[in-house]
C-alpha positions as CSV (number, residue, x, y, z in Angstrom):
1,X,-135.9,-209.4,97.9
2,X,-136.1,-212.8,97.1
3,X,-133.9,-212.7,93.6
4,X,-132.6,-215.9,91.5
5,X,-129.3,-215.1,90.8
6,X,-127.7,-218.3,91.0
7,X,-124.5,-219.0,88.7
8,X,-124.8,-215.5,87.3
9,X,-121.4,-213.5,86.3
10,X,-121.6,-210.9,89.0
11,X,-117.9,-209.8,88.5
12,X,-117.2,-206.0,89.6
13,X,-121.0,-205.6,89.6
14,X,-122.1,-202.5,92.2
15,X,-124.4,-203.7,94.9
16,X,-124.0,-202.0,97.6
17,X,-126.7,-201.1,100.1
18,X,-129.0,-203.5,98.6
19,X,-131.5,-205.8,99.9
20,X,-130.7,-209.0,98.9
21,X,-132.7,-211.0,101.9
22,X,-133.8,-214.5,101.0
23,X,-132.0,-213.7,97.7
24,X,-130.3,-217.0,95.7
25,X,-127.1,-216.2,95.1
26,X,-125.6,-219.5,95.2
27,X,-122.3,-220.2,92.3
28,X,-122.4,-216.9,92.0
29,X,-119.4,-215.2,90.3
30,X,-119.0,-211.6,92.8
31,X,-115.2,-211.5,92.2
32,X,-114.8,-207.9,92.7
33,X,-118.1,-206.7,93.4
34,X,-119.2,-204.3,95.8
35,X,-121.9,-205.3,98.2
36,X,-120.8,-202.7,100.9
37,X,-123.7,-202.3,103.0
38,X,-126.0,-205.0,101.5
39,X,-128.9,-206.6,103.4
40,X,-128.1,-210.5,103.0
41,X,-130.5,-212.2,105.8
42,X,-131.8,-215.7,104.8
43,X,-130.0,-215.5,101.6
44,X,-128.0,-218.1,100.0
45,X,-123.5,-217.6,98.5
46,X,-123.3,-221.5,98.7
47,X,-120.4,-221.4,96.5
48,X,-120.3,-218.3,95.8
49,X,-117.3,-216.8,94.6
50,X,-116.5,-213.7,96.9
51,X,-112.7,-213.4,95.6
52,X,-111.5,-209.7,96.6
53,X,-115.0,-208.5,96.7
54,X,-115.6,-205.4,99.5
55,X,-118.2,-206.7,101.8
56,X,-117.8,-203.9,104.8
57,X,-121.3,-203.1,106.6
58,X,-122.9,-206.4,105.1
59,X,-126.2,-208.0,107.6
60,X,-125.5,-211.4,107.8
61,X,-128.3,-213.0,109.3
62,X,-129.0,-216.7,108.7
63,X,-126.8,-216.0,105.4
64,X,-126.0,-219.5,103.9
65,X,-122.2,-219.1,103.6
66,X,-119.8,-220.1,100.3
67,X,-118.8,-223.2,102.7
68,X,-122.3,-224.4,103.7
69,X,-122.0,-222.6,107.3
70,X,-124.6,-220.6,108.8
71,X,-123.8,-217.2,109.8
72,X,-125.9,-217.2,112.9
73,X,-123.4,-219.9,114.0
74,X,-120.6,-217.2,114.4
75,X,-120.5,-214.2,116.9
76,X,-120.8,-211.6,115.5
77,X,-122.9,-213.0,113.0
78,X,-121.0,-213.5,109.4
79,X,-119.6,-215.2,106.7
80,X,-115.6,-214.0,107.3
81,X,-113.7,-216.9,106.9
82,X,-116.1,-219.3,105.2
83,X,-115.3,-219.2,101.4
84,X,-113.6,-217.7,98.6
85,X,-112.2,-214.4,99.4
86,X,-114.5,-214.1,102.7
């Protein structure tokens, strides 16, 4: 919880069912990752880069999204749709 791993090279990296909340993962490289299942409330994938990463069973919870949206703004609450690869 609460991890710095802004602008790291996450590419292919496993992650699923992780807890991530309040995590910085903004400019993140998580092309092809796997964060099936992961616990993302209150963190940050401003700019992220989500390119054909798997992110089935993710908590999105006031999850700052690749674009800059909120994902309590959408119902149900995520980041589909709002960045690369989302």
């Amino acid at each position: 919880m609460g991890i710095d791993l802004s602008g790291c090279d996450l590419e292919a990296a496993f992650l699923a069912s992780s807890n991530l909340s309040s995590g910085n993962l903004s400019g993140a490289n998580l092309t092809n990752a796997n964060p099936n299942d992961t616990i993302l409330t209150n963190a940050s994938l401003f700019e992220a880069n989500l390119t054909d990463a798997t992110v089935l069973g993710v908590t999105w919870s006031n999850t700052t999204c690749p674009d800059g949206t909120d994902s309590s703004a959408s119902s149900p609450l995520t980041c589909r749709g709002h960045g690369r690869g989302l």
